[in-house]
MOPAC internal coordinates of N, CA, C and O (Angstrom, degrees):
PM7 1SCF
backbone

  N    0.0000 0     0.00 0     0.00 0    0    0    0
  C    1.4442 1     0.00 0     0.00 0    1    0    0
  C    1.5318 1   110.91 1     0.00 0    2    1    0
  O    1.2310 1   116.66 1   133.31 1    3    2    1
  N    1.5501 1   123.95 1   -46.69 1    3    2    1
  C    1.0421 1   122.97 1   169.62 1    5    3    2
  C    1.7396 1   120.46 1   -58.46 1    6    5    3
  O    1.2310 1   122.06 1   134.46 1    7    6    5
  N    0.9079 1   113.66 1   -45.54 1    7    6    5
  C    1.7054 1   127.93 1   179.77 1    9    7    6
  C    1.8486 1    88.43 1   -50.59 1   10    9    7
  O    1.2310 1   131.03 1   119.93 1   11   10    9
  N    0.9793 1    96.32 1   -60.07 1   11   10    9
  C    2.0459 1    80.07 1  -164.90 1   13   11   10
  C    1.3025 1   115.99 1   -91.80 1   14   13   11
  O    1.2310 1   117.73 1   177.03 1   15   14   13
  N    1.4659 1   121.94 1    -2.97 1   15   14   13
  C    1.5464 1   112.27 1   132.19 1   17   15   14
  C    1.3307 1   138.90 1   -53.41 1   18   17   15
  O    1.2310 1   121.85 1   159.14 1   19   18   17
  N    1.1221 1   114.06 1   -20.86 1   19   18   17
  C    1.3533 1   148.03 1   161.45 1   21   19   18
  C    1.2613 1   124.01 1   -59.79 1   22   21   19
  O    1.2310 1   123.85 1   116.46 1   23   22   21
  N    1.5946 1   110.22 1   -63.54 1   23   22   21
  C    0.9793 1   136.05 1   154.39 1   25   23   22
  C    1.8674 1   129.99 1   -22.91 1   26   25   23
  O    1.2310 1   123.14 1   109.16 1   27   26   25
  N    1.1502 1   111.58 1   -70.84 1   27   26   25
  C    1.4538 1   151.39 1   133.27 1   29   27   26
  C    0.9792 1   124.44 1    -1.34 1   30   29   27
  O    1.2310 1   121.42 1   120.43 1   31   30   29
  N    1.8282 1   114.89 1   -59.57 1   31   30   29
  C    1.2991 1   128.92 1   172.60 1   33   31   30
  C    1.5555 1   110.67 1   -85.97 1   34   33   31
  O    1.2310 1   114.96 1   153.38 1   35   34   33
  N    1.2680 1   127.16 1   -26.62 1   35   34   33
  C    1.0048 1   124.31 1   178.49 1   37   35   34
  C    2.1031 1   110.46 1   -72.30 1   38   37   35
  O    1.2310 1   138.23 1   141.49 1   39   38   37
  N    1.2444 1    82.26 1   -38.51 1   39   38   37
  C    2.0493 1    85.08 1   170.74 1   41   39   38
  C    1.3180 1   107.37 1   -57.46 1   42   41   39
  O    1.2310 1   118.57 1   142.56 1   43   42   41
  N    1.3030 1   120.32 1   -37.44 1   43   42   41
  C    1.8826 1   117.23 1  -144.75 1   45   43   42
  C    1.7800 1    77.80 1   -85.35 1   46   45   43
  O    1.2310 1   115.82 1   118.22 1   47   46   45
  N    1.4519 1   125.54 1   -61.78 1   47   46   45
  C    0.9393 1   126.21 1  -169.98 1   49   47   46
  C    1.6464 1   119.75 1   -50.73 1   50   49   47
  O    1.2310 1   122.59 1   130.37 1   51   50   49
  N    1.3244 1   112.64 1   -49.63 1   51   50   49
  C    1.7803 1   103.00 1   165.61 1   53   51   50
  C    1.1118 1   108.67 1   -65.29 1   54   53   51
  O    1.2310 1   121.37 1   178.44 1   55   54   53
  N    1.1828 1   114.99 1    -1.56 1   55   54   53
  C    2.1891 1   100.29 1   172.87 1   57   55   54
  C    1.4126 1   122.58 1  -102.27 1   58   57   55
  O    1.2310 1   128.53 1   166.75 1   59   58   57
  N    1.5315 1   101.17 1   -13.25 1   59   58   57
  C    1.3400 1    92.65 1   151.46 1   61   59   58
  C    1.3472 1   127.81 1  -104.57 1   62   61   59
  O    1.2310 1   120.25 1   156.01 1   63   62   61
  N    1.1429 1   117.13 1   -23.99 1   63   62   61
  C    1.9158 1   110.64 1   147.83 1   65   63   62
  C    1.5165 1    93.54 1   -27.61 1   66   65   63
  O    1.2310 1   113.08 1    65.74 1   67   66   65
  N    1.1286 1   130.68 1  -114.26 1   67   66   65
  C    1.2967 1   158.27 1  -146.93 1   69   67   66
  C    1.5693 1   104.78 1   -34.26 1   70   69   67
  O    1.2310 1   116.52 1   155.24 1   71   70   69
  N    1.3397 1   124.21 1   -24.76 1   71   70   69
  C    1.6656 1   131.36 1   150.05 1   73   71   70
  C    1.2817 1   104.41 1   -75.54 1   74   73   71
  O    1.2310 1   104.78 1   162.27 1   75   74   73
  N    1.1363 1   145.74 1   -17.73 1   75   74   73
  C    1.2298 1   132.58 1  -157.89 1   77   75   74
  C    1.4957 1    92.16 1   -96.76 1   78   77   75
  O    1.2310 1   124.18 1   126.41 1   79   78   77
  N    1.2922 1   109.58 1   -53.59 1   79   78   77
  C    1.4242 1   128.32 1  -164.93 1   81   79   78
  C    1.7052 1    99.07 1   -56.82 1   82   81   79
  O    1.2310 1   118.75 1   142.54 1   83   82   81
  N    1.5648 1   119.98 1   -37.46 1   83   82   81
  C    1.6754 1   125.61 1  -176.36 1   85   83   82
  C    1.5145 1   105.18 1   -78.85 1   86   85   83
  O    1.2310 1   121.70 1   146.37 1   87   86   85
  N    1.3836 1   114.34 1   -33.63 1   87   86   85
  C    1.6751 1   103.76 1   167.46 1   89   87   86
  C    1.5028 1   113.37 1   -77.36 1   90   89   87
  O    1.2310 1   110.24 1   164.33 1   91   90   89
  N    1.4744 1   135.93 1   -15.67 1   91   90   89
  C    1.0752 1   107.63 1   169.96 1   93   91   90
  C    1.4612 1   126.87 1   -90.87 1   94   93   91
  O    1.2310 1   128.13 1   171.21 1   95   94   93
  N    1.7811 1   101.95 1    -8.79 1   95   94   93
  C    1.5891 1   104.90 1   167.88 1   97   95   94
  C    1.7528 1   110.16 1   -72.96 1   98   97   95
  O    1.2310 1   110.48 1   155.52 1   99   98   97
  N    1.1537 1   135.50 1   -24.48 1   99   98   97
  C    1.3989 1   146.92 1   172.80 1  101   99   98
  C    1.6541 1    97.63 1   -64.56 1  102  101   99
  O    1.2310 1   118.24 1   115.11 1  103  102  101
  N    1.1597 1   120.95 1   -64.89 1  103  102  101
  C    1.4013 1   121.77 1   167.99 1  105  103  102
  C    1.2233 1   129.05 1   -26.37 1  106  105  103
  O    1.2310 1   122.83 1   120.72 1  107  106  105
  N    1.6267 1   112.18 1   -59.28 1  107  106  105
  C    1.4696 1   133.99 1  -156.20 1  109  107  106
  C    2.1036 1    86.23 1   -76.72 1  110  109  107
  O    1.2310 1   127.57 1   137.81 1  111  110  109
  N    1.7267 1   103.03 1   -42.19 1  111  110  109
  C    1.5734 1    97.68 1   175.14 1  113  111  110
  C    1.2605 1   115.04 1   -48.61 1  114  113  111
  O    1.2310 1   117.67 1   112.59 1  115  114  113
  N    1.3865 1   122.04 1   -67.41 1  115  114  113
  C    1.3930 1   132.23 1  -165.91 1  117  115  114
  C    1.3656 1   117.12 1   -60.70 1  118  117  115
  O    1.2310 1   128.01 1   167.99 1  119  118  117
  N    1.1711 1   102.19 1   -12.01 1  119  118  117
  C    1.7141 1   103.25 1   172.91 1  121  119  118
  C    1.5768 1   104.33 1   -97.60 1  122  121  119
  O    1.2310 1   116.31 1   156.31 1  123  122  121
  N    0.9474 1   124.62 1   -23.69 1  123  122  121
  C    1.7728 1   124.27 1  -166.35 1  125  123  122
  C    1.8920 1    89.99 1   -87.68 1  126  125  123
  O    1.2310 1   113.03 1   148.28 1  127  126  125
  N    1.1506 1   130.77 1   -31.72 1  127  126  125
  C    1.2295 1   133.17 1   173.01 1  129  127  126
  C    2.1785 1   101.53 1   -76.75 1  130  129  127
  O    1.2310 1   112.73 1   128.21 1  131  130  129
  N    0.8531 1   131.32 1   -51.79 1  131  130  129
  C    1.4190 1   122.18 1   160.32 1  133  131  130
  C    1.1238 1   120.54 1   -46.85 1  134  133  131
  O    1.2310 1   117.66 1   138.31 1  135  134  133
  N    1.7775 1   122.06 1   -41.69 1  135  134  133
  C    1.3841 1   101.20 1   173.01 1  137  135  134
  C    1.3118 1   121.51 1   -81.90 1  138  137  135
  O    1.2310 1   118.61 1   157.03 1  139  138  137
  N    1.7595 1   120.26 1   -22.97 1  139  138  137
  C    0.8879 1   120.61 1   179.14 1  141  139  138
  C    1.6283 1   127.74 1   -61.16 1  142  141  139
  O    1.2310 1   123.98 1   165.76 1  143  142  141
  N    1.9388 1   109.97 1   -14.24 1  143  142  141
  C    1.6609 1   128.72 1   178.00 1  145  143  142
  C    1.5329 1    90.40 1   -79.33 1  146  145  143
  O    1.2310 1   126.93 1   122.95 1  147  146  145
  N    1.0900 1   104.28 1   -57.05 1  147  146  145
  C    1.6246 1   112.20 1  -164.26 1  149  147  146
  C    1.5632 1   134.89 1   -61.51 1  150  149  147
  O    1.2310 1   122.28 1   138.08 1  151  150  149
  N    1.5392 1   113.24 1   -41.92 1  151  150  149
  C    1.3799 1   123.79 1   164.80 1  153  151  150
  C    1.2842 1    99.04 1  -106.47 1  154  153  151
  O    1.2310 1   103.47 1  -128.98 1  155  154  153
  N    1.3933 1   148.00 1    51.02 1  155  154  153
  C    1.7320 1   142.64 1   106.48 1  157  155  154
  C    1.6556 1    89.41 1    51.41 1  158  157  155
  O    1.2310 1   117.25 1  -119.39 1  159  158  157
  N    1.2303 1   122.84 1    60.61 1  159  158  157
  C    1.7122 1   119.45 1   168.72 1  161  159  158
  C    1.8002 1   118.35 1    71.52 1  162  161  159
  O    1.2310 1   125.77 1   157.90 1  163  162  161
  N    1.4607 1   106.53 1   -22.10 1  163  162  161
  C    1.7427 1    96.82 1  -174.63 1  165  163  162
  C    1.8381 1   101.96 1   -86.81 1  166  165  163
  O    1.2310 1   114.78 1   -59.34 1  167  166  165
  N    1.1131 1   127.50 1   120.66 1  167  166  165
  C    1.3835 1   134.47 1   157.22 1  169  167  166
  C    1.8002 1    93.25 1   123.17 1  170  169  167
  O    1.2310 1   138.37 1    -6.18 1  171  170  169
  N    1.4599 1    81.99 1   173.82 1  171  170  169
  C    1.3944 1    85.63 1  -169.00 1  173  171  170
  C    1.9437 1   113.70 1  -109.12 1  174  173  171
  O    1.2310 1   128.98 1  -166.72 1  175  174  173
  N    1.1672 1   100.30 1    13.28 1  175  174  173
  C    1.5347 1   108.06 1  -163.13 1  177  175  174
  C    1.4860 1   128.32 1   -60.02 1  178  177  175
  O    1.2310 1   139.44 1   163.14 1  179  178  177
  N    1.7043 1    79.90 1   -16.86 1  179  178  177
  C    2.3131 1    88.98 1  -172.17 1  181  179  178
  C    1.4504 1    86.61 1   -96.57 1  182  181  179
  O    1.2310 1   112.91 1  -176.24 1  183  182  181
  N    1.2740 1   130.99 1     3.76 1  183  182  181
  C    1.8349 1   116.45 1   174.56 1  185  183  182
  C    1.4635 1    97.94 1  -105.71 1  186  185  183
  O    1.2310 1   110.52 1   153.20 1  187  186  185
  N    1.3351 1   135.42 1   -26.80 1  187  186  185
  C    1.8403 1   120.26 1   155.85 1  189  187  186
  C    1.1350 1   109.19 1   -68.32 1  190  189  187
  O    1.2310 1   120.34 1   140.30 1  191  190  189
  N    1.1131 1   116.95 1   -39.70 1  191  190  189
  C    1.9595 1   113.70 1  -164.58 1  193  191  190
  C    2.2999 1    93.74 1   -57.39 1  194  193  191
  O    1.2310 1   135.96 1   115.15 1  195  194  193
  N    1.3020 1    86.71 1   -64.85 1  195  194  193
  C    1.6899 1    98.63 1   166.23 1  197  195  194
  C    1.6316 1   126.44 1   -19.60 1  198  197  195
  O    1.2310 1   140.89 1   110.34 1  199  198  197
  N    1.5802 1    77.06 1   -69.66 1  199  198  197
  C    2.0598 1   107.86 1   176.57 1  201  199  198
  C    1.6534 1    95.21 1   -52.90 1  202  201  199
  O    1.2310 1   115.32 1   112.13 1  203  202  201
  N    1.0396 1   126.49 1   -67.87 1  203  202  201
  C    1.5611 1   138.25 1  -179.03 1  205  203  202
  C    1.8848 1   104.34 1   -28.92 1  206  205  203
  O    1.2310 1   137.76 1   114.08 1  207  206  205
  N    1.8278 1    83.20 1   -65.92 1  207  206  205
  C    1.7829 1    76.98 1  -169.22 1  209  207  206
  C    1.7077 1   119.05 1   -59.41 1  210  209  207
  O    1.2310 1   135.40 1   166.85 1  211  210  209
  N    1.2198 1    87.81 1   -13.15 1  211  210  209
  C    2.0196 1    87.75 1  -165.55 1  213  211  210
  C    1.6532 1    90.82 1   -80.39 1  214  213  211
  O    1.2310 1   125.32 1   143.70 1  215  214  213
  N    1.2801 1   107.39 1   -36.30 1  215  214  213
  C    1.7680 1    89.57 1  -172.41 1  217  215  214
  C    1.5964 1   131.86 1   -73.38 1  218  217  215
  O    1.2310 1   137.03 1   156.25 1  219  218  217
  N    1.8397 1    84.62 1   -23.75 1  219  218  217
  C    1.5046 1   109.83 1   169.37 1  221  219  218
  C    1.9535 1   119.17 1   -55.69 1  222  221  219
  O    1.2310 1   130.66 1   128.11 1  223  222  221
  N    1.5704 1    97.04 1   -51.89 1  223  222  221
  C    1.1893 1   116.66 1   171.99 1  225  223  222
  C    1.8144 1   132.14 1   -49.89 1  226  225  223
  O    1.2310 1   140.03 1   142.55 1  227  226  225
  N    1.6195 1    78.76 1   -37.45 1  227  226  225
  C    1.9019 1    84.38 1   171.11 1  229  227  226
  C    1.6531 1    98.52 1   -98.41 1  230  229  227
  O    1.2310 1   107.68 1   157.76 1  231  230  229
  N    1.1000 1   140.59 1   -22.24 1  231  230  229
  C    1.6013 1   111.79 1   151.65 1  233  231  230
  C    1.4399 1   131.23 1   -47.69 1  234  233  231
  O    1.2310 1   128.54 1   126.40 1  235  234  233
  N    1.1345 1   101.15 1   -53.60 1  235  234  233
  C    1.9326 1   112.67 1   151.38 1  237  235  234
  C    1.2385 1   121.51 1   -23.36 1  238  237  235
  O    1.2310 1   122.24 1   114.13 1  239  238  237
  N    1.5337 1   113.32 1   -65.87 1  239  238  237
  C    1.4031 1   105.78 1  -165.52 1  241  239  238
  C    1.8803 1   101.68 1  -102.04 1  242  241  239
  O    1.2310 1   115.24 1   176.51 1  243  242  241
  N    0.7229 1   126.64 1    -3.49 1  243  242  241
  C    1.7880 1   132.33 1   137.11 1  245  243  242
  C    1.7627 1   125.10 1   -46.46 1  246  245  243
  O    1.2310 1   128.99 1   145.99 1  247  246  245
  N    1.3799 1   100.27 1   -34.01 1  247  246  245
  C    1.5678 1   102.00 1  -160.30 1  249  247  246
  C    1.6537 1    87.98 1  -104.94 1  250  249  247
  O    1.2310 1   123.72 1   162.36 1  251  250  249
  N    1.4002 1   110.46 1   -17.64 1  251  250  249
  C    1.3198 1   102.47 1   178.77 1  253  251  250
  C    2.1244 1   108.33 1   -83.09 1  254  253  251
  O    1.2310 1   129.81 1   128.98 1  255  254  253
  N    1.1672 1    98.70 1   -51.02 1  255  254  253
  C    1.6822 1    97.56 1   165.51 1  257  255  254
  C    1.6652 1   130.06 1   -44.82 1  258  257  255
  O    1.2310 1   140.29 1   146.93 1  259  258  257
  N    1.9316 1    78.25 1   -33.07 1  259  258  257
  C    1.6468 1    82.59 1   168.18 1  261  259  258
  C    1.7789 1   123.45 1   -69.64 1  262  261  259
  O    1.2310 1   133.27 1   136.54 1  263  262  261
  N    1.1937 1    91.96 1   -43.46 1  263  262  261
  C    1.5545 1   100.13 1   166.35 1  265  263  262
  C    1.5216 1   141.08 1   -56.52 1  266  265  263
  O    1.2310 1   126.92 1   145.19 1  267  266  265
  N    1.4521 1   104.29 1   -34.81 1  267  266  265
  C    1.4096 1   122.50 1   139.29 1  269  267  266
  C    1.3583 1   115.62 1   -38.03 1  270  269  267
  O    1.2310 1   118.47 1   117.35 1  271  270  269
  N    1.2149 1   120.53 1   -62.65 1  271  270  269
  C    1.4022 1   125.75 1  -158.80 1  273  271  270
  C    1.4770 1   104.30 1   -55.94 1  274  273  271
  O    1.2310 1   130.90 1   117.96 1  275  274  273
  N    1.8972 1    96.58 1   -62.04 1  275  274  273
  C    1.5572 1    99.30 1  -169.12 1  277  275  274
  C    1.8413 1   116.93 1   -70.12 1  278  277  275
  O    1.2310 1   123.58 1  -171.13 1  279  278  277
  N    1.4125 1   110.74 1     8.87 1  279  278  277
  C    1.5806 1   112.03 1  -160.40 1  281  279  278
  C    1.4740 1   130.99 1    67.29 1  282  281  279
  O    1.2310 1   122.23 1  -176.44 1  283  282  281
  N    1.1718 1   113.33 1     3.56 1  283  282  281
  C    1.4418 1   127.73 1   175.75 1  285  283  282
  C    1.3381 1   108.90 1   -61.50 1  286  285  283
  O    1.2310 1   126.21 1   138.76 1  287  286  285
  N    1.5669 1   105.66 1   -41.24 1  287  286  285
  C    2.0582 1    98.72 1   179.96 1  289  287  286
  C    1.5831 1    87.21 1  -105.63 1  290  289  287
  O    1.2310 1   127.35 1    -3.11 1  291  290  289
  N    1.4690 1   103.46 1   176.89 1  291  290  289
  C    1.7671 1   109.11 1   174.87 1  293  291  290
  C    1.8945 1    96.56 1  -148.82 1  294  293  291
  O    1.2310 1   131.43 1   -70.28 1  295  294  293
  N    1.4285 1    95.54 1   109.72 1  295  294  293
  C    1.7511 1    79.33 1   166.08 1  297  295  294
  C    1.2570 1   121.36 1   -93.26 1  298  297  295
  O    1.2310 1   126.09 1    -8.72 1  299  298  297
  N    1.3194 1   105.91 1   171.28 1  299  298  297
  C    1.2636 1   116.56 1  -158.92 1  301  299  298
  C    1.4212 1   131.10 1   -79.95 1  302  301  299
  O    1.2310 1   125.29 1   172.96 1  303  302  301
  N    1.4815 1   107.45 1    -7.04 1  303  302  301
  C    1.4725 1   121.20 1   173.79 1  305  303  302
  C    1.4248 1   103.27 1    69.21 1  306  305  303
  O    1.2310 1   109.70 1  -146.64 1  307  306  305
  N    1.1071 1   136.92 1    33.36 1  307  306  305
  C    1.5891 1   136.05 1   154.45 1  309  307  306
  C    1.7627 1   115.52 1   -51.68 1  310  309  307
  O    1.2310 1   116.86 1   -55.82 1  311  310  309
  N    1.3609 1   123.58 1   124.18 1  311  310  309
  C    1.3615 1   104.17 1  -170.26 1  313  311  310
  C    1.6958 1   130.81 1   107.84 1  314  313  311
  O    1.2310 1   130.41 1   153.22 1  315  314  313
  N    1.5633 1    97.53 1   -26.78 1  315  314  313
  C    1.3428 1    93.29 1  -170.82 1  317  315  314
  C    1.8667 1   101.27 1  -130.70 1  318  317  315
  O    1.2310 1   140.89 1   -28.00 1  319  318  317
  N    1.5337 1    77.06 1   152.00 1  319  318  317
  C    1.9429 1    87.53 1  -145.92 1  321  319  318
  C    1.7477 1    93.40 1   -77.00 1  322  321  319
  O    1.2310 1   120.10 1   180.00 1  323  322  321

């Protein structure tokens, strides 16, 4: 009983990592599009802000496979006969 109370908390908690982790790749966008209005080509900031989201993004979809793995997420099987 204790183990999957346990259990439980450890799901709720990687699921909100894993929102947290999708608002800051949305973030890292919306800022690389501000710098990109704002510095008109001089500096280099909307290609880290960029660089940022892509690296952010494959932690994302890593932590999500990972979650798969351990059963913590469950998809939904949409698609498959």
């Amino acid at each position: 009983m204790v183990e999957r109370v346990r259990a439980d908390h450890v799901e709720t908690i990687y699921k909100y990592a894993l929102v947290i982790l999708l608002l800051v790749v949305l973030f890292n966008l919306g800022q690389a599009l501000y710098f990109m209005m704002t510095d008109k080509g001089q500096g280099s900031r909307t290609v880290w802000a960029l660089t940022r989201r892509i690296g952010l993004s494959l932690l994302l979809i890593a932590m999500i496979a990972l979650g798969i793995f351990m059963g913590w997420l469950h998809p939904h099987g949409v698609g498959q006969f």
